[in-house]
C-alpha positions as CSV (number, residue, x, y, z in Angstrom):
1,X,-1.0,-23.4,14.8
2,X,-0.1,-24.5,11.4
3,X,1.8,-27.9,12.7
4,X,-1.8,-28.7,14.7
5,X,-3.6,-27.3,11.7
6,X,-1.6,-29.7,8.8
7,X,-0.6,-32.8,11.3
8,X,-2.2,-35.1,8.7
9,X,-1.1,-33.9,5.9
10,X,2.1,-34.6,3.7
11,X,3.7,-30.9,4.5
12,X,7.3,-30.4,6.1
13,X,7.5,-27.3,7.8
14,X,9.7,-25.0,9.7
15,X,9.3,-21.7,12.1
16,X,12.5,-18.9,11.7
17,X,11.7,-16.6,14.3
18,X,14.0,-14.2,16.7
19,X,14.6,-14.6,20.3
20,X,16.3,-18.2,20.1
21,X,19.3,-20.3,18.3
22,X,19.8,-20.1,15.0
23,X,21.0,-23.7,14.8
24,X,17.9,-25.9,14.4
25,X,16.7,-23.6,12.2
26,X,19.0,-23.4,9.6
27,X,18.9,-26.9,9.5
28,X,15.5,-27.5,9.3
29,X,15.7,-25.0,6.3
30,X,18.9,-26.8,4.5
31,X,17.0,-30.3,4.9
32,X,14.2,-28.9,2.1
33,X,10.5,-27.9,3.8
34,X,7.4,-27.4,1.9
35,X,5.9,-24.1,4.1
36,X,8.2,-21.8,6.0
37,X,6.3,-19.4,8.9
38,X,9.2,-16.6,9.7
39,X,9.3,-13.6,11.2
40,X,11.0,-10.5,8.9
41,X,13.9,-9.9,11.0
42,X,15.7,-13.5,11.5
43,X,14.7,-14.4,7.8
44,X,16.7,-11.5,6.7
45,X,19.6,-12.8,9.5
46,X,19.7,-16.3,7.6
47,X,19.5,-14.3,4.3
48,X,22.8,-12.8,4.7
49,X,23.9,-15.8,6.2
50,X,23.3,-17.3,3.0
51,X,20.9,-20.2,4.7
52,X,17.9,-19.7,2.5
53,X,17.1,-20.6,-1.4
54,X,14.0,-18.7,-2.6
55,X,14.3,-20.2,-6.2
56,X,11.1,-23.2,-5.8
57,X,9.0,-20.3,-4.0
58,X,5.5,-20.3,-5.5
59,X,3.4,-18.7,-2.9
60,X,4.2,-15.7,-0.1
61,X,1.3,-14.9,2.5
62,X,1.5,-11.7,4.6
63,X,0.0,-12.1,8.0
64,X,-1.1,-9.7,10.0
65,X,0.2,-7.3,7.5
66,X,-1.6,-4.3,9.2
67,X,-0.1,-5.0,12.9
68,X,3.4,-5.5,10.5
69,X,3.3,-2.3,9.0
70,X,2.3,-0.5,12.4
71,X,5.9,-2.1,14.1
72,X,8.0,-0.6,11.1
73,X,8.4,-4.1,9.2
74,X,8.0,-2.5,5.7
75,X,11.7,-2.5,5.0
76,X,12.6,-5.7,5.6
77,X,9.6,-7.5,3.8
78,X,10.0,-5.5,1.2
79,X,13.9,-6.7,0.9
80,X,12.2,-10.3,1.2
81,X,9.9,-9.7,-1.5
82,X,12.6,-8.5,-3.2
83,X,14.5,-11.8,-3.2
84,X,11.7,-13.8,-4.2
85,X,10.7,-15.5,-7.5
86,X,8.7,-12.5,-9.9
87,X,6.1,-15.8,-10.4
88,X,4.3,-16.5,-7.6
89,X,0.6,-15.7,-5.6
90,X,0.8,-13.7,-3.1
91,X,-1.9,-13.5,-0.1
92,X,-2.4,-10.5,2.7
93,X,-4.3,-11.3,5.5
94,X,-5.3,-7.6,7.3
95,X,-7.5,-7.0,10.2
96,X,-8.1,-3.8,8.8
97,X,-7.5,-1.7,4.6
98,X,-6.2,1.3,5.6
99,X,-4.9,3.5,2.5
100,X,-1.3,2.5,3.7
101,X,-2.3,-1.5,3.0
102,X,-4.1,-0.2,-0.4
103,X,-0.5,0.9,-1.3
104,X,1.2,-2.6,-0.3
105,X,-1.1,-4.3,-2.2
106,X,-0.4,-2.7,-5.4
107,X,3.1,-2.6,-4.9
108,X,3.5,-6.5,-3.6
109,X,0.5,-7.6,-5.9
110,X,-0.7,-8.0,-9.9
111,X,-4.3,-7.0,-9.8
112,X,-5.3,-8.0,-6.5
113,X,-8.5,-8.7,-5.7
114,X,-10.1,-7.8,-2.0
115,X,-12.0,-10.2,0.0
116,X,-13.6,-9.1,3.0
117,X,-14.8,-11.9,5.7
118,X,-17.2,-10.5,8.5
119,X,-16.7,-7.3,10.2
120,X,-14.2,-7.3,12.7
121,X,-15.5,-3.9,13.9
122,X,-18.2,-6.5,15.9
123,X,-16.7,-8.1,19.2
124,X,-18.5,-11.3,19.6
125,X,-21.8,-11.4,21.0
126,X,-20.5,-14.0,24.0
127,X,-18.3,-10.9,25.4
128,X,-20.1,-8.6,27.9
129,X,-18.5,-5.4,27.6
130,X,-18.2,-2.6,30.2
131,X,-16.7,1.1,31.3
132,X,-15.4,1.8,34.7
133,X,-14.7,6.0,34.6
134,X,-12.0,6.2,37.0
135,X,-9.1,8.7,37.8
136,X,-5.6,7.9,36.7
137,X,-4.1,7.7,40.1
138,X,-7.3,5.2,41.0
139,X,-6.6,2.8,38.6
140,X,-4.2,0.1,40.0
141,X,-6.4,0.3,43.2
142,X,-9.4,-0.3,41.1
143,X,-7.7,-3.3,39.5
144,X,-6.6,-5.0,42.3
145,X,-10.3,-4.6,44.3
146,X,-11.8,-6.2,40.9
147,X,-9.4,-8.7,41.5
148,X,-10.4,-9.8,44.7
149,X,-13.5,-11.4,43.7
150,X,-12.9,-14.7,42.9
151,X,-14.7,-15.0,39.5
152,X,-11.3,-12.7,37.9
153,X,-9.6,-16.2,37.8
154,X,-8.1,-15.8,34.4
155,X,-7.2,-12.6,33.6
156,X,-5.2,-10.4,30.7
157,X,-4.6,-7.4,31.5
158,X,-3.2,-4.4,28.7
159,X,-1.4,-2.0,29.0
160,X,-0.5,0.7,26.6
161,X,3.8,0.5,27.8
162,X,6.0,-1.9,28.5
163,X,7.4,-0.1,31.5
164,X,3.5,0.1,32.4
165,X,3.2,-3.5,32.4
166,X,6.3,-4.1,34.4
167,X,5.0,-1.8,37.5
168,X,1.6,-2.8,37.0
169,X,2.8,-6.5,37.6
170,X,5.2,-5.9,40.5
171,X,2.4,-4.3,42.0
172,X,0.1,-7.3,41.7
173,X,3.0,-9.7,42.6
174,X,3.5,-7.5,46.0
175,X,-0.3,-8.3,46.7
176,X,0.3,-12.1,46.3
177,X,-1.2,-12.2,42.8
178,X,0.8,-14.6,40.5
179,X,1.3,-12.3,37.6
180,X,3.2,-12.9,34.0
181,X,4.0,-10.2,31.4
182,X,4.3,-10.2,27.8
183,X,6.0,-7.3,26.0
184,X,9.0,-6.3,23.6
185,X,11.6,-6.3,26.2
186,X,11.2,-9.7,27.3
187,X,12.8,-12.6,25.3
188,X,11.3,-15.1,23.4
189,X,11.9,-17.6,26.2
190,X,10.5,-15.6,28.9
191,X,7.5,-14.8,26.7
192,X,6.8,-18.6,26.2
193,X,7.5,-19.1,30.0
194,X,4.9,-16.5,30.7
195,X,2.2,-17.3,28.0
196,X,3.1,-21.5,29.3
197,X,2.1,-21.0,32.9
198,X,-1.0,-18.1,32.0
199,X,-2.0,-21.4,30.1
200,X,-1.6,-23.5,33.2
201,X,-2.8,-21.7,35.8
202,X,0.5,-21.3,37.7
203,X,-0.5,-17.4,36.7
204,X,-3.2,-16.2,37.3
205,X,-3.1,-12.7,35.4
206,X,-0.8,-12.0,32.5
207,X,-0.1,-8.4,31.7
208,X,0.6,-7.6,27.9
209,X,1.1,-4.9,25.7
210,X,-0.9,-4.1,22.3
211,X,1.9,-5.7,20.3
212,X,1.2,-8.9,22.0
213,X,-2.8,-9.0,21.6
214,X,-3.1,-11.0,18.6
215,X,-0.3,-13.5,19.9
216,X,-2.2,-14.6,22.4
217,X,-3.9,-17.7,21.8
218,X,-5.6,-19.2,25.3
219,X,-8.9,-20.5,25.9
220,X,-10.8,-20.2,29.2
221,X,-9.8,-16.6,29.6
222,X,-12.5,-15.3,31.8
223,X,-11.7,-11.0,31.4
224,X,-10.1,-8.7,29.6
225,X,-9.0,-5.2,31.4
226,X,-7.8,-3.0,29.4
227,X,-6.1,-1.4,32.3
228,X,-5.2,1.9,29.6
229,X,-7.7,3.3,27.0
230,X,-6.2,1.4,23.4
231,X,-5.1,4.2,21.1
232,X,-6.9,2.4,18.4
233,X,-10.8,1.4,18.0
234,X,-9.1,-1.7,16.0
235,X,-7.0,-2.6,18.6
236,X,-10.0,-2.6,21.3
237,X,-11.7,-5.3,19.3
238,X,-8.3,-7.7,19.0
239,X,-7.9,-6.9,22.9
240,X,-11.1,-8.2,23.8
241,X,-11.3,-11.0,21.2
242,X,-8.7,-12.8,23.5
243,X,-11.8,-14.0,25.5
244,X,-15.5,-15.1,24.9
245,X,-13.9,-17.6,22.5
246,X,-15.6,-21.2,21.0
247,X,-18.7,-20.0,22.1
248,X,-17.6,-19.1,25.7
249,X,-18.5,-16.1,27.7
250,X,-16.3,-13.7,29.0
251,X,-16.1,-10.0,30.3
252,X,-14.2,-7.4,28.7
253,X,-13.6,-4.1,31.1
254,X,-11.8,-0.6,30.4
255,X,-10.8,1.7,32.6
256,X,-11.7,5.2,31.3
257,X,-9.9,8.4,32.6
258,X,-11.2,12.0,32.0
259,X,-8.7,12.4,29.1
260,X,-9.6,9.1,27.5
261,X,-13.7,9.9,27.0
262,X,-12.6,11.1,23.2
263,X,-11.2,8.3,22.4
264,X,-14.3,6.2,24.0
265,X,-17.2,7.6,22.2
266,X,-14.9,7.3,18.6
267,X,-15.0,3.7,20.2
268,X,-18.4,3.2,20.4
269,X,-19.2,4.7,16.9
270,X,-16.6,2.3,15.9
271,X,-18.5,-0.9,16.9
272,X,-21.9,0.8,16.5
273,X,-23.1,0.8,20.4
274,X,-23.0,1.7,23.8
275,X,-20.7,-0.1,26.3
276,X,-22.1,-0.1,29.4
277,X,-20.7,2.0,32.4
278,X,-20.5,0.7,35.7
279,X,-19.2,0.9,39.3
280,X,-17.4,-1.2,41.4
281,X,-18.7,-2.2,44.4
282,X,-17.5,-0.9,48.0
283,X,-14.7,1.2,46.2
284,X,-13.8,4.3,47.4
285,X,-13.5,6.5,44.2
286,X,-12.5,9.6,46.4
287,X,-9.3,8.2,47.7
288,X,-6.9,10.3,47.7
289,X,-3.3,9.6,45.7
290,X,-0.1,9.2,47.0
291,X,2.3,11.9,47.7
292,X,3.9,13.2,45.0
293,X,7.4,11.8,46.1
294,X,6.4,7.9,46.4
295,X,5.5,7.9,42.3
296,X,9.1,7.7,41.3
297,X,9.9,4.4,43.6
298,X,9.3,1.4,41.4
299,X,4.8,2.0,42.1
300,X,2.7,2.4,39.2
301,X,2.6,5.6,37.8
302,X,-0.3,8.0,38.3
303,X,-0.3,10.1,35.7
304,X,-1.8,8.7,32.1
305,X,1.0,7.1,30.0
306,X,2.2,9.4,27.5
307,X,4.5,6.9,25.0
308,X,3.8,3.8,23.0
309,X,5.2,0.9,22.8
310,X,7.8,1.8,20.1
311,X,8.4,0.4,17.1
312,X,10.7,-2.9,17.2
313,X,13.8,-3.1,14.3
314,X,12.9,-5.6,11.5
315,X,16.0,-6.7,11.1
316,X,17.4,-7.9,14.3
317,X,17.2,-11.4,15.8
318,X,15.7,-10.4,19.0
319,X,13.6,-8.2,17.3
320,X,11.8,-10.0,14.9
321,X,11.0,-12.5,18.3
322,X,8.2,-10.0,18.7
323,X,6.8,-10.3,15.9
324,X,5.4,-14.2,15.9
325,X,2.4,-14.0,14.8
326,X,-0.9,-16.5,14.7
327,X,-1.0,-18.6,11.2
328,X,-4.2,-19.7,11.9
329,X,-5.6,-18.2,8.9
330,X,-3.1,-19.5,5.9
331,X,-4.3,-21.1,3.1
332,X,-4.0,-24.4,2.6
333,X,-1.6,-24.3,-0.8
334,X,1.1,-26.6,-1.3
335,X,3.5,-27.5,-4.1
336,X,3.7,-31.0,-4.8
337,X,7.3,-31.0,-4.7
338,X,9.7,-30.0,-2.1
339,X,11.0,-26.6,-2.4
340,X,14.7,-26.1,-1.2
341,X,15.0,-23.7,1.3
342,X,18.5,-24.0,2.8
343,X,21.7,-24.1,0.6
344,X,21.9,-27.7,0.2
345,X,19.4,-30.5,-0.8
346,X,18.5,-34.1,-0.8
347,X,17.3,-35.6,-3.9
């Protein structure tokens, strides 16, 4: 985004992220750029590699620092802090000012000052929302009748596990629906290969965890199915963001279990409504479930996912892949002169 974002201006950039080589990196960094994006975990890499020269440094912006701190980044941004030049602005960009992000700003920031910009407890007003209450075991059934109707032609699908997403799509895939997924324990090439044909058509559902929902950047997505209850009101309203975009419509739909109607109505005081419940046509909501011996043989599980996604390292290479994160909102500060970021530079 922030190569589209400053094509015409004077800026030389580079992207350090996990999950691929090292190589063009590091050189891009040793040949002097004027705006770095990284993730925490391969900056750190090339920092005790010696590739990087924070001395010309005169601005740091954290984004996302909300979705950092929730996948255990602290420790290595605050060794890259650390490393930095005492004189410099620093930005955070958060989605949400949870006590734990009033902390980082006082200890990353002198006098900071809070700007708030809209409320993202407010899904857009192009997104029709709605609730399907269905038992657990119900639910891939349930997905894959919504899917037969035609107008599901582009659809992400969430998923609170990664192993969840991995049977979910198997299970679509064995219904002859083209199916991607997008979570931690894919690479960064299969997650590009993924998010590359989801963009082309070639897929025509991607299945994603939470740590991939503000990643994903696609227009034309037509639903969102959040396939299992989000743990977090905060992380309903980035889920569903992901379509209804530029003025487009699009549906956002959540299955809802028994166990998840808590976590539904501190939901809809969240955004300050009602989501609207619905049925799905011609489905049988009294099926029975398989037997009990069939759950453990690669078929989505029936009873309600009990773990997270867990927490990736900060400061390993294919770890910090996961953590790419959308730019779109960086402030357009530049130095007039080139700061060195590598070991070596051209005058």
């Amino acid at each position: 985004n922030v190569r589209a974002y400053a094509k015409h201006l004077p800026f030389r950039m580079a992207t350090v992220f996990g999950g691929v080589s090292e190589r063009p990196q590091i050189e891009a960094l040793r040949s002097g750029v004027d705006l770095v994006v990284a993730t925490p975990g391969r900056l750190i890499d090339l920092m005790g590699q010696r590739q990087t020269n924070f001395s010309g440094i005169e601005f740091l912006v954290l984004d996302e620092a909300d979705r950092m701190l929730d996948m255990g980044f602290l420790p290595p941004i605050r060794q890259i802090v650390k490393a930095l030049p005492q004189k410099r602005q620093t930005l955070m960009f958060s989605a949400s000012l949870s006590r734990e992000i009033e902390k980082l700003t006082h200890e990353f920031q002198r006098s900071p000052k809070i700007i708030e910009i809209g409320r993202r407890a407010n899904p857009a007003e192009t997104v029709t929302q709605f609730v399907y209450d269905v038992r657990p075991h119900l639910k891939p059934a349930l997905l894959l009748h919504l899917l037969s109707d035609p107008q599901f032609d582009t659809v992400l699908v969430f998923t609170r596990t990664k192993h969840g997403a991995d049977r979910i799509a198997r299970r679509l895939e064995s219904s002859g629906i083209k199916t991607g997924t997008i979570h931690s324990n894919r690479s960064q090439n299969q997650r590009l290969r993924a998010l590359k044909d989801f963009k082309s058509g070639a897929v025509r559902v991607l299945v994603a965890t939470d740590i991939a929902a503000r990643g994903i950047d696609v227009d034309g997505i037509s639903h969102v199915v959040n396939y299992d209850f989000p743990m977090h009101s905060e992380d309903y309203v980035h889920r569903i963001g992901r379509t209804g975009r530029a003025h487009a419509v699009g549906d956002a739909i959540s299955f809802v279990t028994p166990e998840d109607q808590g976590q539904l109505r501190s939901l809809e005081r969240f955004i300050g409504r009602g989501i609207v419940r619905k049925k799905a046509e011609g489905f049988d909501y009294n099926a029975a479930g398989p037997p009990r011996e069939e759950r453990g043989r690669g078929e989505v599980r029936l009873s309600r996912p009990t773990k997270t996604e867990p927490r990736l390292p900060g400061n390993s290479a294919r770890g910090s892949g996961e953590a790419t994160q959308r730019n779109g909102g960086l402030p357009r500060y530049a130095s007039s002169r080139r700061s060195s970021w590598g070991r070596s530079r051209s005058r």
